[in-house]
N, C-alpha and C positions, 0 to 999 in steps of 0.2 A: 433648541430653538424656542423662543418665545412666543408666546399668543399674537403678540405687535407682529414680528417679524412673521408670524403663521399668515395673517391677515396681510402682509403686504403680499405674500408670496399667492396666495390664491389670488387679490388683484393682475400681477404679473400675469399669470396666467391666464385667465379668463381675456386680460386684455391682449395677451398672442393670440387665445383661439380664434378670440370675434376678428383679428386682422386675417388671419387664414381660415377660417372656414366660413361661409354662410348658413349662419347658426337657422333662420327660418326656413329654410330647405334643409337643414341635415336634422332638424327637430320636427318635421313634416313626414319625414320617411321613414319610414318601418326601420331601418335599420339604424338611422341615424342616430339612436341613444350609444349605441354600440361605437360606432363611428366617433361622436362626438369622447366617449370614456377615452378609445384609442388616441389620440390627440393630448387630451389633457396629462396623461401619463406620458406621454413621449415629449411637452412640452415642459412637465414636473423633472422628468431626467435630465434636461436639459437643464433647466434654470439651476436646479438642487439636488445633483447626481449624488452629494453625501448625506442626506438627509434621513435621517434615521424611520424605522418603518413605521411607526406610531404615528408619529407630525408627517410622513410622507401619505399615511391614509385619512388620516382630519384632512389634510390642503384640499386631496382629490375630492373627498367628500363633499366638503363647502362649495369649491370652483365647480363640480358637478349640479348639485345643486342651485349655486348662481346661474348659471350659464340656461339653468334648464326652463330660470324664471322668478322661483318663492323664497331664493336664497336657503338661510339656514331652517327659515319655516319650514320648506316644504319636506325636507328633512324627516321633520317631527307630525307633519301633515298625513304624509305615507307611510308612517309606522302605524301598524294596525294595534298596536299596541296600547297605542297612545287615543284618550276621551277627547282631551282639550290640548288647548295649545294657547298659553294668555304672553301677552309682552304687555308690561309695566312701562310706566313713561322715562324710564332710566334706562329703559331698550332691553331690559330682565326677561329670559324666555323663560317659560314656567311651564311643563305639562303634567298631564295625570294620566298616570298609569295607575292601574288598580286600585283606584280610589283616592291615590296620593298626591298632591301636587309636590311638584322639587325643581327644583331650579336647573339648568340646563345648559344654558348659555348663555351670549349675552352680544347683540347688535353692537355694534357701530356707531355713528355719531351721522346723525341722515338714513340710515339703511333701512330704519322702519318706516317713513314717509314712503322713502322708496317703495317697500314692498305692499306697502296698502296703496300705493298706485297703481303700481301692477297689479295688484288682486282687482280692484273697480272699476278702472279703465275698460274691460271687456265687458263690463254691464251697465256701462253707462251714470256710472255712479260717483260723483263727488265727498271728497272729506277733507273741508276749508273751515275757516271762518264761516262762512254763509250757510254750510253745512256740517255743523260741528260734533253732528253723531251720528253713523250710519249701522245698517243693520243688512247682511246682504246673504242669500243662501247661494251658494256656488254650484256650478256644472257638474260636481261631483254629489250635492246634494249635502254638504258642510255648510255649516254656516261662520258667518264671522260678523263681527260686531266691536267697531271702534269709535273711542270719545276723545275728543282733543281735550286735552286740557285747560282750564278756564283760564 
């Protein structure tokens, strides 16, 4: 299976869960990460019962990930591993671990917009035109800092 076809297939899914489950109560509840995993594997079997186990743990991975909010970011967010975490205006994820940056993966077409709304949206913060570079320290005490391009 293809990277194209990986990405349609975490779509699929994320798009069954949010039809059955209500993602801000079961993302509320203590148990609901748990809850939420169970679902997207039972939704993964369903769509893509042959799917080999490699491309069957990326789908869950991502779809896990989107569903919980920071996409593939958040991913590379919650690895303690990881310093930084940069996306390039080509949608290039780029992190450092131990000193190094390397390339890692790679957005969508719209998915970074996306996820820099979800990251500001909860702090009241814009990144338009009108405000074409922001600098923001998050709930968890990270910061992020993005520039639209001129």
């Amino acid at each position: 299976m293809d990277l194209l076809e990986q990405r349609s297939l975490v779509t699929a899914v994320c798009e069954h869960v949010r039809e059955h489950l209500d993602l801000p109560n079961v993302l509320d509840n203590r148990t609901g990460r748990r809850q939420l995993a169970d679902h997207v594997h039972v939704c993964l079997n369903r769509l893509a019962p042959l799917l080999d186990h490699r491309s069957r743990e990326w789908v869950h991975r991502r779809a896990m990930a989107e569903l919980e909010g920071l996409g593939v970011l958040g991913l590379y967010l919650e690895d303690p591993t990881v310093t930084e975490v940069a996306v390039n205006d080509g949608g290039e994820v780029w992190v450092d671990r131990d000193g190094r940056m390397g390339h890692v993966d790679t957005l969508g077409p719209g998915e970074l917009e996306l996820l820099i709304e979800r990251i500001l949206a909860p702090l009241g913060l814009r990144f338009d035109l009108t405000s074409p570079i922001v600098s923001a320290r998050l709930a968890n005490g990270q910061r992020m800092c993005a520039v639209l391009a001129p």
